[in-house]
N, C-alpha and C positions, 0 to 999 in steps of 0.2 A: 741547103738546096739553093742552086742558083737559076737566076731567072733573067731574059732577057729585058732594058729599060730601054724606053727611046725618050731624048731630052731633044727641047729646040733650043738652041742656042745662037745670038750672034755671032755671025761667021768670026769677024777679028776673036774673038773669045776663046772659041772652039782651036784658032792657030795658036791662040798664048798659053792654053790647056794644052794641049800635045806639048808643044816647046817645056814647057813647064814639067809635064811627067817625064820627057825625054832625059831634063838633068836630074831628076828623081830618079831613073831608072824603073820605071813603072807605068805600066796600064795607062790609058783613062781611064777605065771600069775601076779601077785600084786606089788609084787617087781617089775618084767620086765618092767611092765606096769609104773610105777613110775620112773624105771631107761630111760625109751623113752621121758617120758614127761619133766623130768630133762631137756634130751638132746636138746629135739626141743623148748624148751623153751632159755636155752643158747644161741644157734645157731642161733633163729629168732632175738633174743636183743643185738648178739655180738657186741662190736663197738656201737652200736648206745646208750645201757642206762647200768649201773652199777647194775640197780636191776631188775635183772632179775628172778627172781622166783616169784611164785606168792604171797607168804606170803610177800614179800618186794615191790611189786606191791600195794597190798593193802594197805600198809601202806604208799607211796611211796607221801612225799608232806605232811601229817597228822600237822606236826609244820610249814609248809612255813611260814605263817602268824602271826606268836607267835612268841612273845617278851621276849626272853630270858636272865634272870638278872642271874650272874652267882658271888657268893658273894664272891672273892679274895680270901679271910682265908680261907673257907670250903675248898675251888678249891686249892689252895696249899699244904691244910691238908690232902687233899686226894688225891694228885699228890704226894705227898712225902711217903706216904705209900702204894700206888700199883704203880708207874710208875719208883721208884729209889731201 
């Protein structure tokens, strides 16, 4: 169910919000709404788990179980050229 909110905002704010959804391709109400769910999603998991959004939620545990062979060379060849 959706429901009407009225926010006071800084004028300058309110134009870098529009601008800002504009290259999002979205609402203000869409944004706002997304930037709440961000927040109460943080805040319920702080301290207690590391993945706290729900795209990391869902994925969250996917390898527990899997047996991962990680083959030395590859793994140094490609530590040596993105981690040095």
């Amino acid at each position: 169910m959706e429901s009407k909110l009225t926010l006071r905002l800084d004028k300058n704010i309110i134009e870098q919000i529009k601008v800002y959804a504009l290259q999002q391709q979205c609402s203000v109400s869409d944004l706002t709404e997304r930037l709440y769910k961000t927040v109460l999603v943080k805040t319920s998991t702080k301290g207690s788990d590391k993945f706290g959004t729900p795209f990391a939620q869902k994925y969250k545990g996917i390898l527990a179980d899997k047996v991962i062979d990680v083959d030395d060379a590859r793994f140094d060849a490609l530590s040596e050229k993105y981690l040095r």
